[in-house]
MARTOR-670810 format. One line per field, with one value per atom (N, C-alpha, C): residue number from 1; residue in one letter; chain; atom name; x, y, z. Coordinates in steps of 0.2 Angstrom, whole numbers. Atoms other than C-alpha are relative to their C-alpha. Layout:
# residues N
seq (NUM	...) $
type (A	...) $
mol (A	...) $
atom (CA	...) $
c1 (X	...) $
c2 (Y	...) $
c3 (Z	...) $
***
This chain:
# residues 208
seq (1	1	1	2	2	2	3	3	3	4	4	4	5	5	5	6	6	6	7	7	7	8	8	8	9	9	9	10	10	10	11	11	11	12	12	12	13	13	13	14	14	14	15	15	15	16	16	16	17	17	17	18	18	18	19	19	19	20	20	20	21	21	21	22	22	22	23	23	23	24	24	24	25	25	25	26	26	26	27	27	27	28	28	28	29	29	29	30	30	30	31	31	31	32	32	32	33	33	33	34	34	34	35	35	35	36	36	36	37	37	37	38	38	38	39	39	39	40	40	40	41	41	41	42	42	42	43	43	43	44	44	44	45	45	45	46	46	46	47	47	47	48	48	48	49	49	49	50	50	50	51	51	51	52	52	52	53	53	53	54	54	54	55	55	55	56	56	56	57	57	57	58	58	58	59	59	59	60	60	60	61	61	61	62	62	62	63	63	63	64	64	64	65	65	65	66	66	66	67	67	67	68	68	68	69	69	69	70	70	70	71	71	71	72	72	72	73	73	73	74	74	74	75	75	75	76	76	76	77	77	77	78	78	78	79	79	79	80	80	80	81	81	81	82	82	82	83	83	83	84	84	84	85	85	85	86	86	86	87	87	87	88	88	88	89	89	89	90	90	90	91	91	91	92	92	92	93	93	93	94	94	94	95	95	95	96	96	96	97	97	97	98	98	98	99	99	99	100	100	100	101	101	101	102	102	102	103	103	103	104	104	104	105	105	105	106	106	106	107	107	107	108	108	108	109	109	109	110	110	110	111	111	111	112	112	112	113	113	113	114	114	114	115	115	115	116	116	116	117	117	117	118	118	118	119	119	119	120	120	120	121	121	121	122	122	122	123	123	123	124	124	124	125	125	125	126	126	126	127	127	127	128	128	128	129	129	129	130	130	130	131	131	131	132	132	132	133	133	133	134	134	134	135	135	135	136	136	136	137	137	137	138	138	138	139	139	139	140	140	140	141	141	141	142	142	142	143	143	143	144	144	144	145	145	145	146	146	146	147	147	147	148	148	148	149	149	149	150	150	150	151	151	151	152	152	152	153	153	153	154	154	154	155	155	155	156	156	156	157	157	157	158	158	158	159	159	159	160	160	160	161	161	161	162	162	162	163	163	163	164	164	164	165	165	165	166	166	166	167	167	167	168	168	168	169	169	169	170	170	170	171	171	171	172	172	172	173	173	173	174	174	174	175	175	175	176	176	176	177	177	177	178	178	178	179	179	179	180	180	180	181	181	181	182	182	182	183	183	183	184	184	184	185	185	185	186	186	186	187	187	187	188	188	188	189	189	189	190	190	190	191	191	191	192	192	192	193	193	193	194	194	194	195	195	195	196	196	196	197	197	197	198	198	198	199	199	199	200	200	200	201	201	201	202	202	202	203	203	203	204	204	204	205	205	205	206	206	206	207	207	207	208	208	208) $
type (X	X	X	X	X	X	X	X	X	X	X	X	X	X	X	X	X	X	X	X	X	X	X	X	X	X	X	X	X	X	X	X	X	X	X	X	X	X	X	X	X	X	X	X	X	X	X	X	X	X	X	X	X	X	X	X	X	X	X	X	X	X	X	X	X	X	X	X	X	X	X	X	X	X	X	X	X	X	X	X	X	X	X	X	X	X	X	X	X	X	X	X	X	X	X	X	X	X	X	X	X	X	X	X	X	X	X	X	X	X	X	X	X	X	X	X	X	X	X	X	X	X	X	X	X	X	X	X	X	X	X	X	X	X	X	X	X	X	X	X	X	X	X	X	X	X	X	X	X	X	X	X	X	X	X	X	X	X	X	X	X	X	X	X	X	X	X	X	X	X	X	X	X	X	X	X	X	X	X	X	X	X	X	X	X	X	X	X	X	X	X	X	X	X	X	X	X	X	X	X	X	X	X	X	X	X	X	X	X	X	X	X	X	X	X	X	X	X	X	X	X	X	X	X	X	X	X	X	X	X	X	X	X	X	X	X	X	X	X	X	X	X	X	X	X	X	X	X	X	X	X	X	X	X	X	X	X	X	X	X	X	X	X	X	X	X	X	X	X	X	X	X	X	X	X	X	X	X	X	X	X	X	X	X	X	X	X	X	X	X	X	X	X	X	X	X	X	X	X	X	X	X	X	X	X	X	X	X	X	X	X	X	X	X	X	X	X	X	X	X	X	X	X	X	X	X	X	X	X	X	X	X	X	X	X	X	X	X	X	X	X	X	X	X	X	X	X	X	X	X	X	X	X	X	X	X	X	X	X	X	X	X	X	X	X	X	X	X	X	X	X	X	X	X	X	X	X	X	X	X	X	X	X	X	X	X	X	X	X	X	X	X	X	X	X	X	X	X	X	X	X	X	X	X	X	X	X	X	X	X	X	X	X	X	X	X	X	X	X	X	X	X	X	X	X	X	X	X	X	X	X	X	X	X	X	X	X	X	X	X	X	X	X	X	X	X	X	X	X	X	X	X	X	X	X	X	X	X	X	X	X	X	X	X	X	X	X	X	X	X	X	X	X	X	X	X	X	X	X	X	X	X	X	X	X	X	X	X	X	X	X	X	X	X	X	X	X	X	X	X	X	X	X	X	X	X	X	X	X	X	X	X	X	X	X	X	X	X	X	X	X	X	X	X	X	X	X	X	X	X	X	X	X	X	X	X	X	X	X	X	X	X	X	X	X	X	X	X	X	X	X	X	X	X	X	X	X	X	X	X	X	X	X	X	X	X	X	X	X	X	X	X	X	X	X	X	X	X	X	X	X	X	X	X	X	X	X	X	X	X	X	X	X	X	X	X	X	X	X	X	X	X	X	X	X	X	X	X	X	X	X	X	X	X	X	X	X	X	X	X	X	X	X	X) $
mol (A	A	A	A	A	A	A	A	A	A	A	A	A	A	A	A	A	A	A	A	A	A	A	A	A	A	A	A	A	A	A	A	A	A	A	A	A	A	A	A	A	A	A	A	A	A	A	A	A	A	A	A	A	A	A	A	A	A	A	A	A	A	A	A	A	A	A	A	A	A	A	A	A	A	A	A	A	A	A	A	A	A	A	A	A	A	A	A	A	A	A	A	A	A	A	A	A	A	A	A	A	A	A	A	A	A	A	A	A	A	A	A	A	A	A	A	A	A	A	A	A	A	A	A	A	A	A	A	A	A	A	A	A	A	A	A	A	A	A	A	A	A	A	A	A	A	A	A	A	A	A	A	A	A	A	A	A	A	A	A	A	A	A	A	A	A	A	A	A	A	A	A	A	A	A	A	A	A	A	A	A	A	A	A	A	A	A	A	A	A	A	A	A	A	A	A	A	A	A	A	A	A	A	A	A	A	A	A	A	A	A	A	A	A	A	A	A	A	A	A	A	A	A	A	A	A	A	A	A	A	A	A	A	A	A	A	A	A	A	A	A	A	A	A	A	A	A	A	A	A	A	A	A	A	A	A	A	A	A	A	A	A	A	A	A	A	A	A	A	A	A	A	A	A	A	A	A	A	A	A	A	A	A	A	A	A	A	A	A	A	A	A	A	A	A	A	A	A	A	A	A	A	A	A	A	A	A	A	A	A	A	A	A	A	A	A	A	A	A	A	A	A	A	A	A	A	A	A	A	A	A	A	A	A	A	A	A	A	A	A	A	A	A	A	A	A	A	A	A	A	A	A	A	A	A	A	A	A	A	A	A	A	A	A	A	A	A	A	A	A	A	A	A	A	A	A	A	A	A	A	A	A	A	A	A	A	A	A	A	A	A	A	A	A	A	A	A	A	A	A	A	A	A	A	A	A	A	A	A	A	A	A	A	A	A	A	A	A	A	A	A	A	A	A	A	A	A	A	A	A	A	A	A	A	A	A	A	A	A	A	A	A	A	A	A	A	A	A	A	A	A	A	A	A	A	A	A	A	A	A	A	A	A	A	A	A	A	A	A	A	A	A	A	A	A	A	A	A	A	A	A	A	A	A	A	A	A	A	A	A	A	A	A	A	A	A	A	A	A	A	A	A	A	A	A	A	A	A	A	A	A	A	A	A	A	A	A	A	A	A	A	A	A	A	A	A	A	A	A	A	A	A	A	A	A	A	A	A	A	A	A	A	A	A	A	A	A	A	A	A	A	A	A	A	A	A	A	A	A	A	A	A	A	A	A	A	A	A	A	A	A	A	A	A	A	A	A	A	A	A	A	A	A	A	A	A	A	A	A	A	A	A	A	A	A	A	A	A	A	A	A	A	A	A	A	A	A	A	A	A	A	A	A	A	A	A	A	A	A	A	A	A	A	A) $
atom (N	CA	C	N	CA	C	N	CA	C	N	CA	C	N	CA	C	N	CA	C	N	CA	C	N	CA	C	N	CA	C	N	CA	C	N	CA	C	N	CA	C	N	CA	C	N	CA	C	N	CA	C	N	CA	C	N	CA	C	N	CA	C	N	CA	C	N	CA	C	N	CA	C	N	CA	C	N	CA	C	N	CA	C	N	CA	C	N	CA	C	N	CA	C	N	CA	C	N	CA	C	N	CA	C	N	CA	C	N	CA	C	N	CA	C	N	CA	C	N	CA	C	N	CA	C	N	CA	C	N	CA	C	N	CA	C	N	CA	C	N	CA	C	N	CA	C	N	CA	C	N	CA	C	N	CA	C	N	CA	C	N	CA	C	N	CA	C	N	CA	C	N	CA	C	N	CA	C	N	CA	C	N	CA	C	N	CA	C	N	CA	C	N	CA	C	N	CA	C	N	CA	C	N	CA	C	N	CA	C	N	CA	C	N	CA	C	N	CA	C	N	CA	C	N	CA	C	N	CA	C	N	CA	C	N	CA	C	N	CA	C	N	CA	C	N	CA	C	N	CA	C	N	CA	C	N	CA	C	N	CA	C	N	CA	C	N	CA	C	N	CA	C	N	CA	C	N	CA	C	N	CA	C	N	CA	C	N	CA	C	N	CA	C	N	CA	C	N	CA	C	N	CA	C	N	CA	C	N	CA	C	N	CA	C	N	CA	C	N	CA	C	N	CA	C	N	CA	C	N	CA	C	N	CA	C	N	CA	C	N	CA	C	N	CA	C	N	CA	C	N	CA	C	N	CA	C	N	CA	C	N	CA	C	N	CA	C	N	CA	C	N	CA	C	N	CA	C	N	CA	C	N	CA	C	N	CA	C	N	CA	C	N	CA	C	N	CA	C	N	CA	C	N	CA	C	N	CA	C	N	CA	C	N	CA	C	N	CA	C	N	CA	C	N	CA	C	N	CA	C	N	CA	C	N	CA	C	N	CA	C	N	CA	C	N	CA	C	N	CA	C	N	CA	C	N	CA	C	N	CA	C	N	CA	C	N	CA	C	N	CA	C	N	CA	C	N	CA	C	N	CA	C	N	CA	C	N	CA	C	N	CA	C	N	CA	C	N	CA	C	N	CA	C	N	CA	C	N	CA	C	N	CA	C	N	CA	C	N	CA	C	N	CA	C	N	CA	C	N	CA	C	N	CA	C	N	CA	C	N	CA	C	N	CA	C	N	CA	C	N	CA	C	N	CA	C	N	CA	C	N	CA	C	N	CA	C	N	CA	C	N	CA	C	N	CA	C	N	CA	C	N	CA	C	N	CA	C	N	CA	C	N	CA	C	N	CA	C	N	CA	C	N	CA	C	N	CA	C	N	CA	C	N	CA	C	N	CA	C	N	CA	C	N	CA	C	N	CA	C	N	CA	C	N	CA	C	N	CA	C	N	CA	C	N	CA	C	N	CA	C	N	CA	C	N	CA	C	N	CA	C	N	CA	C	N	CA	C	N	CA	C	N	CA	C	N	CA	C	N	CA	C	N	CA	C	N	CA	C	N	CA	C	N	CA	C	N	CA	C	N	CA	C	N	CA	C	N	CA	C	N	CA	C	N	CA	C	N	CA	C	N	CA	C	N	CA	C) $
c1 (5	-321	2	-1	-315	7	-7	-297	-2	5	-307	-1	5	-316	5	-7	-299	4	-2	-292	-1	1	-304	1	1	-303	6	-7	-284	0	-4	-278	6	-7	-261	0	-2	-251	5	-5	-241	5	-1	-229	4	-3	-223	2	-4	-210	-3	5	-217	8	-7	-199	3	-3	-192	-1	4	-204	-5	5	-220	0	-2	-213	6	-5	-200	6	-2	-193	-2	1	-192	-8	4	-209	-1	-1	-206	3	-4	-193	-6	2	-205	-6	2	-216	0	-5	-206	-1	-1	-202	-6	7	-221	-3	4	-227	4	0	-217	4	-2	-209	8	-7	-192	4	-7	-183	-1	1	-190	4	-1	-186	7	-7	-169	5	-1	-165	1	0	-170	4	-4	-159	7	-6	-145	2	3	-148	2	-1	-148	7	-6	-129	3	-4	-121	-3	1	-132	0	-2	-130	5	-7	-111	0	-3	-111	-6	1	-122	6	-7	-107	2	-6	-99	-3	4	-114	-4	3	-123	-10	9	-142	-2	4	-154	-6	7	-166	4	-3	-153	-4	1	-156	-6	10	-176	-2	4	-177	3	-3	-166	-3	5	-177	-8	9	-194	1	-2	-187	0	-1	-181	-6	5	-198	-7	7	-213	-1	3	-211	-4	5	-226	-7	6	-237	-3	6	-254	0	3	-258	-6	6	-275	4	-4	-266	5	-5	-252	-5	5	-266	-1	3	-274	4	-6	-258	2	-5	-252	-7	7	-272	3	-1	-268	6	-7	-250	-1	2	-257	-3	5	-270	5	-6	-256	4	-8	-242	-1	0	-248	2	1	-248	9	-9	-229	4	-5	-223	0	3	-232	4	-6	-220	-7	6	-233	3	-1	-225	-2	2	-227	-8	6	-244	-3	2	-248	2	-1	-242	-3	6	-251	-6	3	-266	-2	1	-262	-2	0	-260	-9	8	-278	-5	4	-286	0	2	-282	-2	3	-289	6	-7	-272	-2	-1	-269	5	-4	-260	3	-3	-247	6	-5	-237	6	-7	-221	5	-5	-211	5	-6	-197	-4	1	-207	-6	5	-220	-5	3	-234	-6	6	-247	2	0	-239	-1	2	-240	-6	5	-257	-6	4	-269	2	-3	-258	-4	2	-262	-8	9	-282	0	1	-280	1	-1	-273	-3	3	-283	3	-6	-269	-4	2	-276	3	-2	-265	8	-7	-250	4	-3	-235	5	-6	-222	4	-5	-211	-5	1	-221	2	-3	-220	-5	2	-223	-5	4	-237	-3	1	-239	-7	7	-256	-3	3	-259	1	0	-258	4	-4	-244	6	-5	-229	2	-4	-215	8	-7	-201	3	-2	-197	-3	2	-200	-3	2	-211	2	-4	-200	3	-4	-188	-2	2	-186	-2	2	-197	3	-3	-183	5	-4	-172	-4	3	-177	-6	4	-188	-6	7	-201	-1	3	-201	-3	0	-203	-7	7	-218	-7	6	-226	-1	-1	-223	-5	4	-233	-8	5	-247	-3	5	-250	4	-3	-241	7	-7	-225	3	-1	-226	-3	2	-231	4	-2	-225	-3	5	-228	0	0	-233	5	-6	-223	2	-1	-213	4	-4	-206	3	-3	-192	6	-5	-177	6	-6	-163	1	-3	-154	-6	1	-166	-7	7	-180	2	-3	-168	-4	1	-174	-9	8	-195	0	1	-189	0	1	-184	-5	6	-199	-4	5	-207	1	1	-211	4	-3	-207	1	-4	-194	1	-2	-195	6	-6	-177	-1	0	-179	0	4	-190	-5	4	-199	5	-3	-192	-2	1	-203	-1	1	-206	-5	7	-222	-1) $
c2 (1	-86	2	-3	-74	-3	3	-83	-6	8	-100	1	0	-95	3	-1	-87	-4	5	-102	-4	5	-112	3	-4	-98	0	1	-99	-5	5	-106	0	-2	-110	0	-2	-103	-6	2	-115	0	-1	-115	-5	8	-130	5	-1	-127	-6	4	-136	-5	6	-144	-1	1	-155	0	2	-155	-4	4	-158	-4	3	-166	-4	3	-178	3	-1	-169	9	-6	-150	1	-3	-147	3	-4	-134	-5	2	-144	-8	8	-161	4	-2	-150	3	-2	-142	-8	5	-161	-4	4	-166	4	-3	-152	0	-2	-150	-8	8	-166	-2	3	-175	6	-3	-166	10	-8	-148	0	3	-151	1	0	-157	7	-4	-144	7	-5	-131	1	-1	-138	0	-1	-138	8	-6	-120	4	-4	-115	-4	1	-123	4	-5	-107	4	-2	-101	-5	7	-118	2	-5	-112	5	-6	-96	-1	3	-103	0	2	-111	6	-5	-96	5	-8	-82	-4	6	-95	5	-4	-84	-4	4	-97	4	-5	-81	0	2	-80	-5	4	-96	-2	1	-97	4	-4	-83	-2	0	-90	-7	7	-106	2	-3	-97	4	-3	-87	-7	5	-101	-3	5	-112	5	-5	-99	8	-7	-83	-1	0	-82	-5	6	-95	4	-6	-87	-4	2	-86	-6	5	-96	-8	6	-110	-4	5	-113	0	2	-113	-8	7	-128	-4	4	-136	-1	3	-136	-3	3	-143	-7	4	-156	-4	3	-160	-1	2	-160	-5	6	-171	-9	6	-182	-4	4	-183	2	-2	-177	-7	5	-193	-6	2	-196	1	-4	-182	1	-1	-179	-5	4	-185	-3	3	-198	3	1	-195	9	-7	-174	2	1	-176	-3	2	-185	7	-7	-169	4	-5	-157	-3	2	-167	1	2	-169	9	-6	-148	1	1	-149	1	3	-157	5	-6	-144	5	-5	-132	6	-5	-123	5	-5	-110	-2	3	-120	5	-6	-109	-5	4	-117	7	-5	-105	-3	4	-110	4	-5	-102	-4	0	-112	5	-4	-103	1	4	-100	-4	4	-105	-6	5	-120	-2	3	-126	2	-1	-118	-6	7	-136	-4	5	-143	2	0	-132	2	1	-130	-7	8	-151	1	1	-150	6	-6	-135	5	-3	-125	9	-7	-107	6	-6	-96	-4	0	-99	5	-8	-88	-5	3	-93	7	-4	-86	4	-2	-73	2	0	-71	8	-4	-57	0	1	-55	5	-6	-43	0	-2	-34	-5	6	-49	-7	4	-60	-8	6	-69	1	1	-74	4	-2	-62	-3	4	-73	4	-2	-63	-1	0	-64	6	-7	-52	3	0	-47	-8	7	-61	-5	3	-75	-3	2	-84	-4	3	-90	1	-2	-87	6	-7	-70	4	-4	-66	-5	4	-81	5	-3	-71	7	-6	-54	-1	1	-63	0	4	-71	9	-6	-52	5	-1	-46	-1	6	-57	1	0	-59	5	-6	-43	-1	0	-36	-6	1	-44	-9	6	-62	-5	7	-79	-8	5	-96	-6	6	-110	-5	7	-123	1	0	-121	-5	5	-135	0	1	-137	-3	5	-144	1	-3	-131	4	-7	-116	6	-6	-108	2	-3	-109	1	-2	-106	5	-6	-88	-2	3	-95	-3	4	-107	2	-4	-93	0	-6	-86	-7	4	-103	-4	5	-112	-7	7	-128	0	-3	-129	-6	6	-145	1	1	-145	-7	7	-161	-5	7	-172	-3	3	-178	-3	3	-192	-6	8	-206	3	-3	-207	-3	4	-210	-7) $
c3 (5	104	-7	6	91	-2	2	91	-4	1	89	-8	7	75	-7	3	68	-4	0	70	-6	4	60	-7	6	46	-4	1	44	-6	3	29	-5	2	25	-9	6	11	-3	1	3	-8	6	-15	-1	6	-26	-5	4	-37	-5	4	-53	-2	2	-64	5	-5	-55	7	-7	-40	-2	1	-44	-6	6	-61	1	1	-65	-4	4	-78	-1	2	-88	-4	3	-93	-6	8	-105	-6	4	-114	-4	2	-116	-2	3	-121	-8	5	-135	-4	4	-140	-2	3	-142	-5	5	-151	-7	6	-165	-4	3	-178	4	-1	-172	-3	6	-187	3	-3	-182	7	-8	-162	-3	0	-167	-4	4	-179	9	-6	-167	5	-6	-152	-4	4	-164	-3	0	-168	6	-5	-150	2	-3	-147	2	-3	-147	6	-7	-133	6	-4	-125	3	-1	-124	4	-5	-120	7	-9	-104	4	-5	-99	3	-3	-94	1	-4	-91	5	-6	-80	0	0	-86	-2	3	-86	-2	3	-91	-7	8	-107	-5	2	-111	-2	1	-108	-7	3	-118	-11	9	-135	2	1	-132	-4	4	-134	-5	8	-149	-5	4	-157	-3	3	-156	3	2	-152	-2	4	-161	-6	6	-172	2	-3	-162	3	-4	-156	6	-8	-140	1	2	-144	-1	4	-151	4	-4	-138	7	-7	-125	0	2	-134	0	0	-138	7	-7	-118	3	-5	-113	-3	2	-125	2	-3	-118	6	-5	-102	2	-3	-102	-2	1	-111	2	-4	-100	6	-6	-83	3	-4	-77	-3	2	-86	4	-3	-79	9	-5	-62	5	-6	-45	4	-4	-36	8	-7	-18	0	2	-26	4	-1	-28	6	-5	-12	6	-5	-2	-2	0	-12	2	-3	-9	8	-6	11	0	-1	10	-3	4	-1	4	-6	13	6	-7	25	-3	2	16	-4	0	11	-7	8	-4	-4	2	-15	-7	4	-28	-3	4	-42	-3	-2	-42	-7	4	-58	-7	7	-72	-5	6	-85	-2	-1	-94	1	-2	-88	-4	3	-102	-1	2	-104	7	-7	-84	1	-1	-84	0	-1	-88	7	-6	-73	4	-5	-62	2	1	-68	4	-1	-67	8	-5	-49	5	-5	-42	3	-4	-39	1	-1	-32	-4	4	-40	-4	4	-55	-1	2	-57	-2	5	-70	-3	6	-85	-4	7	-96	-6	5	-113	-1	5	-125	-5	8	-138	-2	4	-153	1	1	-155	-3	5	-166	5	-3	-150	-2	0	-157	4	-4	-147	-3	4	-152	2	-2	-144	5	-6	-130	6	-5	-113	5	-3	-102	8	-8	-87	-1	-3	-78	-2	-2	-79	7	-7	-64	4	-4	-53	3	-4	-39	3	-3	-31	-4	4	-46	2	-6	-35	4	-6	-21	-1	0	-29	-3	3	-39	4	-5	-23	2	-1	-18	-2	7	-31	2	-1	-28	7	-7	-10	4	-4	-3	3	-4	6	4	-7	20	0	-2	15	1	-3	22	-1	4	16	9	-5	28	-5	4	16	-5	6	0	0	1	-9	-7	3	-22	0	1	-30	-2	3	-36	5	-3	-31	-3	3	-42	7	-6	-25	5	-6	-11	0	-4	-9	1	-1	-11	7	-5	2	7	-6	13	4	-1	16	5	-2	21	7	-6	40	-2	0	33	-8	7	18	-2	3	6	-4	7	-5	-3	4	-16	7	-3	-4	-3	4	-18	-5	5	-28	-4	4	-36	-6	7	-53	-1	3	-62	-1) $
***
């Protein structure tokens, strides 16, 4: 009886990787190229070449996140890039959004699961997604912000990817957690993937 009733109570844990899984494409970056003019955009990623470069050769995708968000949001209020990512959301969910993605979160939905969007972007910008799709808990990239609740272009801790998912998930739902399904698309979710019963690597592939 008491296993029974165990049984029905049980619900699984599962984590989606967002870029790249449950998207087509980088998030952050299409985000970047909607908010601000072509000529600003352009500029900016012209600006960040030299950190482009030295990528090549340090291989820190946290480097890099973090001479991205310097470049285009120090000084941006927190208020303000809320509104701006509800707005990009409602805009291109349905651009950027994997249909075969979404048909599996839904299937895990329906069982009842605890759904967790696991992502190196940040997270207020993936935040409306994961409000739009019901997602139980988000854990991304944070940022920084002065007493004046503006960006300072730094990053708050890691960034969220590779071992810094697991230390997140860690965080969050304890030591000793274990996912019923994680699914992603890089090297950066191997260690996420660990952790999970049933491990999606890049089993999601249509396009909007």
């Amino acid at each position: 009886m008491v296993a029974s009733l165990q049984s029905r109570l049980y619900r699984p844990l599962v984590a989606f990787d967002f870029d790249g899984t449950l998207t087509c494409r980088d998030s952050f970056v299409a985000f970047l190229a909607w908010r601000f003019t072509p000529a600003r955009y352009g500029i900016g990623m012209l600006r960040l070449a030299p950190a482009a470069v030295a990528f090549l050769f340090h291989r820190d995708r946290g480097r890099l996140k973090a001479a991205l968000v310097r470049e285009f949001l120090t000084g941006e209020s927190r208020q303000d890039l809320a509104r701006r990512a509800e707005r990009f959301a409602a805009s291109h969910a349905r651009r950027l959004l994997r249909p075969d993605a979404i048909r599996s979160w839904k299937m895990w939905q329906n069982q009842n699961a605890r759904l967790v969007i696991v992502t190196a972007s940040p997270e207020i910008v993936v935040a409306p997604f994961a409000r739009g799709l019901g997602a139980e808990a988000l854990i991304g990239t944070r940022l920084v912000y002065t007493a004046s609740d503006l960006a300072s272009g730094e990053l708050d801790g890691p960034n969220c990817r590779g071992p810094e998912k697991v230390a997140r998930l860690r965080e969050v739902f304890g030591d000793e957690i274990s996912l019923d399904a994680a699914y992603g698309d890089s090297d950066g979710d191997t260690a996420m993937l660990a952790l999970a019963e049933e491990a999606g690597m890049k089993v999601f592939g249509e396009r909007p």
